[in-house]
C-alpha positions in Angstrom: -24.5 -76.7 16.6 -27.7 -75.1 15.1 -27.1 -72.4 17.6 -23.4 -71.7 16.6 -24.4 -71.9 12.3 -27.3 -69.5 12.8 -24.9 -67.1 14.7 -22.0 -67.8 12.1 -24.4 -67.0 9.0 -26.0 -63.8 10.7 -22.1 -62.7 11.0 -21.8 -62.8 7.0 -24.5 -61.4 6.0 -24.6 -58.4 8.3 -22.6 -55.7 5.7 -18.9 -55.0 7.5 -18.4 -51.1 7.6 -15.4 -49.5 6.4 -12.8 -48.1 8.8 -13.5 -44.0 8.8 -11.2 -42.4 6.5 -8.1 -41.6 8.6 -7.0 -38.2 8.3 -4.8 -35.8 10.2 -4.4 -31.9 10.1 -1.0 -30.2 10.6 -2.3 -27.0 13.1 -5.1 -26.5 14.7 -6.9 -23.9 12.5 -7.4 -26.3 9.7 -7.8 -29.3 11.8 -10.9 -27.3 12.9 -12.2 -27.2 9.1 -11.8 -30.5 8.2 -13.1 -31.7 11.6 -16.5 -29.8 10.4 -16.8 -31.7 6.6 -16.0 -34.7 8.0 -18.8 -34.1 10.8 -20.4 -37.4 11.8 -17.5 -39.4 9.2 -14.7 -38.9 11.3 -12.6 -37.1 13.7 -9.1 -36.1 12.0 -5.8 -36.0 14.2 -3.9 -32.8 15.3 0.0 -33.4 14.6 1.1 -29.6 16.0 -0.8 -28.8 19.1 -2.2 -25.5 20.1 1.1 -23.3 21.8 3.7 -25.2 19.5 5.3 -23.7 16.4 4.5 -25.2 13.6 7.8 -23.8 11.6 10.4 -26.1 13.4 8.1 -28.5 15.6 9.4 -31.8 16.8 7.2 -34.5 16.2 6.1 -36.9 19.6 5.9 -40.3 19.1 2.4 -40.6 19.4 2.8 -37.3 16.5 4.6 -39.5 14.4 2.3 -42.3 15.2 -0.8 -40.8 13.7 1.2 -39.4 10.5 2.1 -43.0 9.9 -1.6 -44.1 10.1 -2.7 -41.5 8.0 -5.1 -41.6 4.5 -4.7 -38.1 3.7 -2.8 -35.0 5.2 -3.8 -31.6 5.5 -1.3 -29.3 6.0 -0.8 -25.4 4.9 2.5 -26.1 2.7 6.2 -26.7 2.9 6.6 -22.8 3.8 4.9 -23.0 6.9 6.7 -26.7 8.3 9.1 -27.4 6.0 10.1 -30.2 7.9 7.0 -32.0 8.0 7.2 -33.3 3.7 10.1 -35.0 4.8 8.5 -36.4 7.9 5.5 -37.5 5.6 7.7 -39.0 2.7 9.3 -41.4 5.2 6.3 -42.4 7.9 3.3 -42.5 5.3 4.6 -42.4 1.7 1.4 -43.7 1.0 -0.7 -41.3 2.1 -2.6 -38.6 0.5 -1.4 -34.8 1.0 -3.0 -31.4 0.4 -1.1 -28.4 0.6 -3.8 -26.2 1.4 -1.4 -22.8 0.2 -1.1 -24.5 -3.1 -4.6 -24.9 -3.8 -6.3 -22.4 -6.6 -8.0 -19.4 -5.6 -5.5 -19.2 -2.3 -5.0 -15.8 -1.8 -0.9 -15.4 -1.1 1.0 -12.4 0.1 4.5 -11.6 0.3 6.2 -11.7 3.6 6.8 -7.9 4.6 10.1 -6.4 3.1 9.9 -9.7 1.2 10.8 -7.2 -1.9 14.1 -5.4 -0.1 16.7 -7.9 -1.1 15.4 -8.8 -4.3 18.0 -9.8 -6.8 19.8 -6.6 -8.0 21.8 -8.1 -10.9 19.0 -8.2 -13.7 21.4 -5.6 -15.6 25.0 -7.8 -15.6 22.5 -11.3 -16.3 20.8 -9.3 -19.3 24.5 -8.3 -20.3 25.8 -11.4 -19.7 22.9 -13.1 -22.4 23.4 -10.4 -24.8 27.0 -11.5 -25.3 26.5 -15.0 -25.5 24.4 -13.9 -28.6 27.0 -11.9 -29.8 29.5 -15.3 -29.8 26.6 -17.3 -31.2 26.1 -19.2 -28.1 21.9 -19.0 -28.5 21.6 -22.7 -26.9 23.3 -22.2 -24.3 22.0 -18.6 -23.2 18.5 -20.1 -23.9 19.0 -23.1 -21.2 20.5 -20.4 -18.8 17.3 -18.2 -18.8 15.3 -21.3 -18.5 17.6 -21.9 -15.5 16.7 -17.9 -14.0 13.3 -18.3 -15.1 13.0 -21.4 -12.9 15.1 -20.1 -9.8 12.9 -17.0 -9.5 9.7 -18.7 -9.3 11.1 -20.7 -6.2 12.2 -17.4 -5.3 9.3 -16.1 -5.4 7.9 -19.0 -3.6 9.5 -18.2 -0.3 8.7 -14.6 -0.6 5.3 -15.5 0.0 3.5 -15.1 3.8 2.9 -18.5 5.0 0.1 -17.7 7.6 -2.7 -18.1 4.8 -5.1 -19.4 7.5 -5.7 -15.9 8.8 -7.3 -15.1 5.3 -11.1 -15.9 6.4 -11.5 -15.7 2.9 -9.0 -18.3 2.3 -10.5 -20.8 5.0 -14.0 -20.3 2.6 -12.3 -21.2 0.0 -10.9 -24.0 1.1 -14.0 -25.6 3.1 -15.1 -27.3 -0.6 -11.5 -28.1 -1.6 -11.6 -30.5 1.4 -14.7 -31.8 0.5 -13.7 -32.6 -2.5 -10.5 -34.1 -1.6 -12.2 -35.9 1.1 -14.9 -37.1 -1.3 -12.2 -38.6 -4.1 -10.1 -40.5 -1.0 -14.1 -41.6 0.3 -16.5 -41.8 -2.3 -19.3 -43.1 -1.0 -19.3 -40.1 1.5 -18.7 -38.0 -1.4 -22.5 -36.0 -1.3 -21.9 -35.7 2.9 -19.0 -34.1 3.0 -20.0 -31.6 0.6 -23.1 -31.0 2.8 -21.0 -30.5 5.4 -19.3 -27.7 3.8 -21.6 -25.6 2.6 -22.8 -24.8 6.3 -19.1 -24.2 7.5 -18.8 -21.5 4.7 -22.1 -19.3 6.0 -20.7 -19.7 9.5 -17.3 -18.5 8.8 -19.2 -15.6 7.1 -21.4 -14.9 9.8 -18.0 -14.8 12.0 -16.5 -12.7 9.8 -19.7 -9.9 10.1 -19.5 -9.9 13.7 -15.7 -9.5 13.4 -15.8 -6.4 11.2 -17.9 -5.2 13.4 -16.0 -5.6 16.8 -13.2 -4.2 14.5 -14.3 -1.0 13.1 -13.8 1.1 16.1 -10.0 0.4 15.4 -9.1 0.7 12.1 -6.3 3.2 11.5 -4.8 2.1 14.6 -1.5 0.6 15.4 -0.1 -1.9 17.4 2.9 -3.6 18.2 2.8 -7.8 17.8 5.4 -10.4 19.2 5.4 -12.7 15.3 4.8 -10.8 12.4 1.9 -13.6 11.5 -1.1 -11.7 11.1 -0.5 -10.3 7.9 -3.6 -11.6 6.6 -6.0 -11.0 9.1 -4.9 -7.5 9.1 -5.4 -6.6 5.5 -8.8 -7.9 5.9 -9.9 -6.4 7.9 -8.1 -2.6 7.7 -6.0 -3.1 10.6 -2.0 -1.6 10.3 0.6 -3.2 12.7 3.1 -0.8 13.5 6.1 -3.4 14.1 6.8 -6.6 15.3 9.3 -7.9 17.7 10.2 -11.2 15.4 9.6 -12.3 11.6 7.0 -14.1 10.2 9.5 -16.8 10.0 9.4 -17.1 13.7 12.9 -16.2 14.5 14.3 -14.8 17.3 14.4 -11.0 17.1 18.3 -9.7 17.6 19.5 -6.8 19.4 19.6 -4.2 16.7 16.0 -5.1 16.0 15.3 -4.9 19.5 17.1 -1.5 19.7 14.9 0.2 16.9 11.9 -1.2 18.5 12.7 0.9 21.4 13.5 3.6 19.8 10.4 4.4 17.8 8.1 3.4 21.0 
């Protein structure tokens, strides 16, 4: 009996540790940067693996398994896997979310020829305002700007180029945004996962040296791509893509596309 009490009170007072903060990542580029500010604290979960698309991917169950475990989710945006807010607002409403595209200081471009079938009827909707001014209808012209005001934000929204990841300069920025987020979901961590980050950001910049480097001897040169994804890593580092055989959408590329491909080879 002495035995078993002296077991039983060394049990209680030895402090019980908290379960690591569970997180998961939606692709693998920015599973890699929050695996590194979470370091020793935790290993975060991968929900799109390497070779998969990450626009229309179908989640496995053991996918959909960690997403419902989940503290926090990483992920680039709704642009990128628009299917996966719905995915997370029925398996783990509860759970945290960053939208790493969203974030401040995010550098976003617009898809290419984003701009080509912009709205063309600025004219007639300016028209259409000025007469309900002319019939006194002020109100109601007001809400309907309000309305256009709104729609072309979203529009503009979907213009952008979703692939923000390839922006090294992006990933730097977003090594202390984790941190942060990771620090408010885990405070007593908060001070670690800062530490973490700071040495994540001189090693991205250290890779980013070497990569300039390796790159120079090409600049001015073109090439052909099978996704137009690399939008990003091209304009940072002076490369020019001559064409690409599908979007940055990742659709299939049809056969008039394929034609002119052909053509200008």
């Amino acid at each position: 009996m002495l035995k078993y009490l002296i077991t039983t009170t060394a049990l209680f007072a030895t402090p019980l540790t908290a379960d690591a903060l569970r997180v998961v990542a939606d692709i693998p580029p920015l599973h890699s940067l929050t695996a590194q500010v979470m370091g020793d604290l935790g290993t975060p979960e991968l929900l799109t693996p390497a070779g998969t698309s990450p626009h229309n991917h179908a989640l496995r169950p053991s996918e959909a398994a960690r997403l419902q475990n989940a503290d926090l989710l990483v992920w680039v945006g709704p642009l990128m896997s628009p299917w996966l807010g719905n995915a997370k607002a029925e398996m783990a409403p509860d759970a945290a979310s960053i939208a790493l595209m969203e974030t401040p200081g995010t550098l976003l471009l617009d898809k290419r020829g984003a701009h080509d079938h912009d709205h063309d009827h600025s004219e007639e909707e300016h028209t259409e305002t000025k007469d309900s001014h002319d019939h006194d209808h002020a109100d109601h012209a007001d809400h309907e700007n309000h309305g256009d005001d709104h729609a072309e934000m979203e529009a503009d929204k979907v213009r952008k180029d979703a692939h923000v990841w390839l922006s090294p300069d992006n990933a730097m920025a977003w090594l202390p945004i984790l941190a942060e987020e990771l620090a408010k979901r885990d405070p007593a961590n908060a001070e670690t996962y800062r530490a973490n980050a700071a040495p994540a950001v001189d090693a991205l910049k250290q890779q980013v040296a070497k990569t300039e480097a390796r790159l120079a001897p090409l600049s001015g040169g073109e090439f052909l791509t099978a996704h137009d994804a690399y939008q990003y890593f091209q304009a940072r580092f002076g490369l020019t893509s001559h064409a690409a055989v599908s979007d940055a959408d990742d659709q299939d590329a049809g056969p008039a596309h394929l034609r002119a491909l052909l053509t200008e080879a």
